[in-house]
N, C-alpha and C positions, 0 to 999 in steps of 0.2 A: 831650662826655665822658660823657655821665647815658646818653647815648642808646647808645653803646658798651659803659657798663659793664649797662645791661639787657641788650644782645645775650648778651654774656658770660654774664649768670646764667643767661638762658634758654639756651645750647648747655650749659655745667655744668650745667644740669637734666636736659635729655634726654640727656649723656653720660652721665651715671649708669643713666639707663634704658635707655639703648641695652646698657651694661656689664654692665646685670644680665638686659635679654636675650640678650643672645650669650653668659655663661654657663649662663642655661636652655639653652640651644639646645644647647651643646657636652655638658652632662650627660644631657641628651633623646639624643641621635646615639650617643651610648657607649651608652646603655642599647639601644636600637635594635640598634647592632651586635652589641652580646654576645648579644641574644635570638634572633639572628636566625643569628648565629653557632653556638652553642653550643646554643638552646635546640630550634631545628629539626634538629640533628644529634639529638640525644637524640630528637627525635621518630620522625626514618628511620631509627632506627636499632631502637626500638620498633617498630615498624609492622611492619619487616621479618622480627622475630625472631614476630610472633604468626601464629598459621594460619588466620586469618581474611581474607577477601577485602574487605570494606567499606573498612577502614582506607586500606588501600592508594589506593583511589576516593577518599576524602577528601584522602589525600596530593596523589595525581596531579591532583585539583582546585585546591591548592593551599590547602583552607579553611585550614590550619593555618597557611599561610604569612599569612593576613589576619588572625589572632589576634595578629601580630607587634606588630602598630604599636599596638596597647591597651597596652602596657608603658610607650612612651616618654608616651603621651597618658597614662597614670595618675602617671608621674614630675611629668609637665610640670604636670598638674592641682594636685597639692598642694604642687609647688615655688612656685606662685604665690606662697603665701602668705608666702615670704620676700621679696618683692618686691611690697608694699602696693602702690607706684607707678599698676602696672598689671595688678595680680592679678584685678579685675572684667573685665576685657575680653579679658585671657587666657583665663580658664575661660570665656569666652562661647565663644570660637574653641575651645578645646580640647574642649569640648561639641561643639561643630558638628561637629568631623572626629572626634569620638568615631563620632558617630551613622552619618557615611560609610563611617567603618571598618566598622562595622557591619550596615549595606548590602552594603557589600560582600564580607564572611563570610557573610549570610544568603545573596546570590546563589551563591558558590560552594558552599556548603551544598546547597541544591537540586538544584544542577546534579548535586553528587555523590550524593542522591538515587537521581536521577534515572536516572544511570549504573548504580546500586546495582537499584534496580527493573527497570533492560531485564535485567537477567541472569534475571530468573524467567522461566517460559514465559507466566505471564497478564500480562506487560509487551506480549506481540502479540495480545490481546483486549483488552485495557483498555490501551493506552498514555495517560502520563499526561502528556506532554509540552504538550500546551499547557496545560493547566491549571497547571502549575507554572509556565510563561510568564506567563499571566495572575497569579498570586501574585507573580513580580518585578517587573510592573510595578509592581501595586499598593506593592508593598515599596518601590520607587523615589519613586515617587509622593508617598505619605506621609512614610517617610523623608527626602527630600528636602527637604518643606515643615519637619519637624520643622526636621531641620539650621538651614536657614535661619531658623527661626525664634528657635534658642538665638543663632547668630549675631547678629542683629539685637537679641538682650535682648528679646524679645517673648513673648506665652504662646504656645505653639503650639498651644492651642485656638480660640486669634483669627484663627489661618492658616486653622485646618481646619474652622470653622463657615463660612467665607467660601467657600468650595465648597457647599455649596448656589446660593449665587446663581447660581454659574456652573456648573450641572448641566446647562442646554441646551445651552452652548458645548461640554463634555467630550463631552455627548452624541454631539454634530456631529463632534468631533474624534475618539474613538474608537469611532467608528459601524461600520467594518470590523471592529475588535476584536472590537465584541459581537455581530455578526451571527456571524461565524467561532465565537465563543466556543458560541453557541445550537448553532450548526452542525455542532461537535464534539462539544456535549453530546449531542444527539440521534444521532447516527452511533455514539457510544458505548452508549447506554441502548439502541440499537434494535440493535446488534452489526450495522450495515450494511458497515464496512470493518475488515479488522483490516493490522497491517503482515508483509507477506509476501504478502498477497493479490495475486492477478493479476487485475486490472479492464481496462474498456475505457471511454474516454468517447469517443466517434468524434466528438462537436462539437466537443471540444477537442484532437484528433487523440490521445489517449492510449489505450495499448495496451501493459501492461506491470507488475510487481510494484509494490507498493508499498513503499518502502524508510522513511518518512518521516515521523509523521503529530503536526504539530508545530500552535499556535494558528490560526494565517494561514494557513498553508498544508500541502496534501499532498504530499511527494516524489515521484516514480515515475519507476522506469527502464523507461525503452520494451524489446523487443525490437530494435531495432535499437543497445540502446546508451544512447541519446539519454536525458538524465536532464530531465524536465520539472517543475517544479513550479504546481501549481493552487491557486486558492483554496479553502478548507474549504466553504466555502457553495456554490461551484460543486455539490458533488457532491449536497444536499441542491435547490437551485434545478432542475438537471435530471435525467435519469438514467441512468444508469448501470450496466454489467452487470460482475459478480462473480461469479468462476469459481472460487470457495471451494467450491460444492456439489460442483463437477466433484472437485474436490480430493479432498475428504474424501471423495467417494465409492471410489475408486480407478478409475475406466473412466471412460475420455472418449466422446461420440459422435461414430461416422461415417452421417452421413446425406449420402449421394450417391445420385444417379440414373443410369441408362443409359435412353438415346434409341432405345430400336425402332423400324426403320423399318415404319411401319404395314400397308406394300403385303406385306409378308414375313411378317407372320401370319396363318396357315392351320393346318387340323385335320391332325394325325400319319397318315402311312398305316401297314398294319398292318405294314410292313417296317420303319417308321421307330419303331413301340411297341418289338418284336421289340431293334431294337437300342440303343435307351436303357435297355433293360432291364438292360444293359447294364453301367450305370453305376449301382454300389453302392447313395448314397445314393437312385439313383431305383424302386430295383424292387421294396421295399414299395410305397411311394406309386404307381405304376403299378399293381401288382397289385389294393390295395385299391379303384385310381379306377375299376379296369377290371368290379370286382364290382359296384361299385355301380353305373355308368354301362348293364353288362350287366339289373339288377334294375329299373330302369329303363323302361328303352328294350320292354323285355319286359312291364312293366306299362302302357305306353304303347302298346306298337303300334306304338313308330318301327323301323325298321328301320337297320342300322349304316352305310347310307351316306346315308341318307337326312338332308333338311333338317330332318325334325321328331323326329332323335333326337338324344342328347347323347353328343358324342364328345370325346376329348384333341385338346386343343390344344397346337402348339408354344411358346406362350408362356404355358398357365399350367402346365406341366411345365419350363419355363424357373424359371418362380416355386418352383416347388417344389425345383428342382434345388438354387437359390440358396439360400432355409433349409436344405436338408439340409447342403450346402456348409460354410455355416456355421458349423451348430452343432458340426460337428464337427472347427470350429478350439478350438485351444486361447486363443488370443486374444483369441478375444469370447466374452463376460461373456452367459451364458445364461439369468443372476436377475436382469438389468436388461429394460428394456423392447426387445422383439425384432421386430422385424415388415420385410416383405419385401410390398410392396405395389405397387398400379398407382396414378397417380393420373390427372387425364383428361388424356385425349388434345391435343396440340396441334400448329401448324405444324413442332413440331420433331419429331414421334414420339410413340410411348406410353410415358411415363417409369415404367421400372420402381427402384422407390426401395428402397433398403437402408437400413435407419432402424436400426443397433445400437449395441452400447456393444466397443469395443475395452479389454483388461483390464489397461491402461496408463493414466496418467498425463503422463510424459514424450512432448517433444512429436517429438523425434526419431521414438522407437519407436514411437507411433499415427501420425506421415505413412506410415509403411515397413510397419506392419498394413495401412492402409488403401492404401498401393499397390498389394503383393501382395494384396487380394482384386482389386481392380479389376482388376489386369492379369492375374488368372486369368477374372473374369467377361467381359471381353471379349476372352480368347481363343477361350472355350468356347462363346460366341454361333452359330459359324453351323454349331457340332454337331445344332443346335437348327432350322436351315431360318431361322434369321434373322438380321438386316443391325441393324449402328448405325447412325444415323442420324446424315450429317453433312453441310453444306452442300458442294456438288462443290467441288474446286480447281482449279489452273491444269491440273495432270497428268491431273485426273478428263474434261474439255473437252475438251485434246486427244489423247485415247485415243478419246472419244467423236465426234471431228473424224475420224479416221484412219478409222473403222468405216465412216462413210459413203462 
């Protein structure tokens, strides 16, 4: 019976304290709802009526939604105190998820930040996304150890001096972290990428904007689409080309060559001066080559058909044809770097190179610049007494089979 009527006192003891926490709880959960009810309407409803944009970011983050639960946790905190029982180990708990809650306000605080900074235009020269990544961790981190440490009734300076010991281990553990972190920081201070750029890394098959540019990793959407993401350090470990100058400059280059066939460059006869002359942009440049080449030759002693005088040739009035050409597209960009050169000869021809700047950007309109010259430059080829250069095919064999 002794041993019965003890059970009994102990369940009448923890009934009581079971009694008096299911009424914390029940007055915790009303205060909850009506804040949550009542106090977040008043807030969208605020938000709404002001003409500010921020607010709205903090809304759609939610931070105000995570202010909610500090009401019930400040009820619950000083209601302890009617319930001696177990008012120490409540406010230990009610501490701990104080500090969570709080966590978790700081995180979406950030985030809306965060949101709040991409709207300026120096959010794509300074994006500050991972550094604000890095600040939640840390947030988490600490806060964390804190929490747990009000939980437990412990200092939370005995948590957080015990982190030194274990500085090699975090080391080791967020070793990617702080390499990407370094790798950010430097990419930003040295303005190597910003987001909108169009880069290329060909080891990591990427070719395309950057949409992304967060602690760990860089976003980018290919050209084809394909959305990749890299590591932050990737771009600092090797290299990489950024087409931000092309950008900002407004003209892209088209540097293509045409294949002359060698055996088809020879000097102009004088029927063939006569009729290039012809051609607008050539009959300055003819006139003036022909004064000079005449002063010459005359001071020389070569004669005009002779080996030892200087006569027009059909490919470097080719060359010049092609500048003239040119410059008087409206297309290409006349104040960027302009040249119209040979470079040396090879098994394929003598590559005559078009090295200009077309006065576009978009990549549509610089392929269709750069088609239209081509398919007028090798139209206008065997105006010229000369041949492209391209290895025979099946057709070119048996035409050449049929002659024999």
């Amino acid at each position: 019976m002794d041993i019965l009527k003890e059970i009994y006192s102990y369940l009448e003891s923890y009934r009581v304290v079971l009694a008096e926490v299911g009424l914390l709880i029940v007055g915790t959960y009303i205060s909850y709802i009506l804040a949550k009810r009542y106090g977040l309407r008043l807030i969208e409803s605020t938000v709404n009526r002001t003409q500010y944009r921020w607010d709205n970011k903090l809304y759609n983050r939610r931070v105000f939604h995570a202010l909610v639960p500090l009401i019930p946790a400040f009820i619950a905190y000083y209601g302890m105190d009617l319930f001696p029982s177990f008012a120490k180990h409540g406010k230990q708990l009610v501490n701990g998820y104080t500090i969570i809650v709080l966590i978790v306000f700081t995180d979406r605080l950030l985030s809306a930040l965060t949101d709040i900074y991409g709207e300026h235009p120096i959010s794509y020269k300074r994006p500050i996304k991972g550094y604000i990544q890095l600040v939640k961790l840390f947030v988490y981190i600490f806060g964390g150890l804190i929490a747990f440490s009000f939980i437990a009734g412990k200092s939370p300076w005995g948590f957080l001096s015990g982190i030194g010991a274990l500085t090699a281990v975090l080391m080791l553990v967020f070793r990617d972290t702080i390499l990407n972190f370094v790798a950010s920081l430097l990419i930003i201070l040295n303005d190597l990428v910003h987001v909108g750029d169009w880069i290329e890394v060909p080891e990591l098959n990427v070719d395309g904007d950057v949409e992304e540019m967060a602690l760990h990793t860089i976003k980018i959407r290919n050209f084809d689409k394909t959305i990749v993401t890299i590591p932050t350090r990737k771009l600092i470990d090797g290299s990489f080309k950024n087409w931000r100058g092309m950008q900002e400059s407004g003209g892209r280059r088209i540097m293509r060559s045409l294949f002359i066939d060698q055996s088809s460059v020879g000097f102009l006869s004088a029927d063939d001066i006569e009729r290039l002359k012809g051609i607008a942009v050539l009959r300055e440049y003819i006139e003036d080559k022909q004064a000079e080449l005449k002063e010459y030759n005359s001071r020389t002693g070569g004669d005009h058909d002779s080996i030892n005088s200087r006569r027009l040739t059909n490919l470097g009035t080719f060359r010049a044809y092609v500048g003239g050409y040119l410059r008087n597209k409206e297309e290409v960009r006349d104040d960027m770097t302009f040249l119209i050169r040979q470079l040396p000869p090879s098994e394929h021809g003598v590559p005559i190179q078009v090295y200009v700047f077309a006065n576009t950007i978009d990549w549509a309109e610089y392929e269709a610049i750069q088609a239209d010259i081509f398919d007028h430059l090798i139209a206008v080829v065997p105006e010229f007494g000369l041949r492209i250069f391209q290895y025979p095919s099946g057709a070119d064999l048996k035409a050449l089979g049929g002659q024999k």
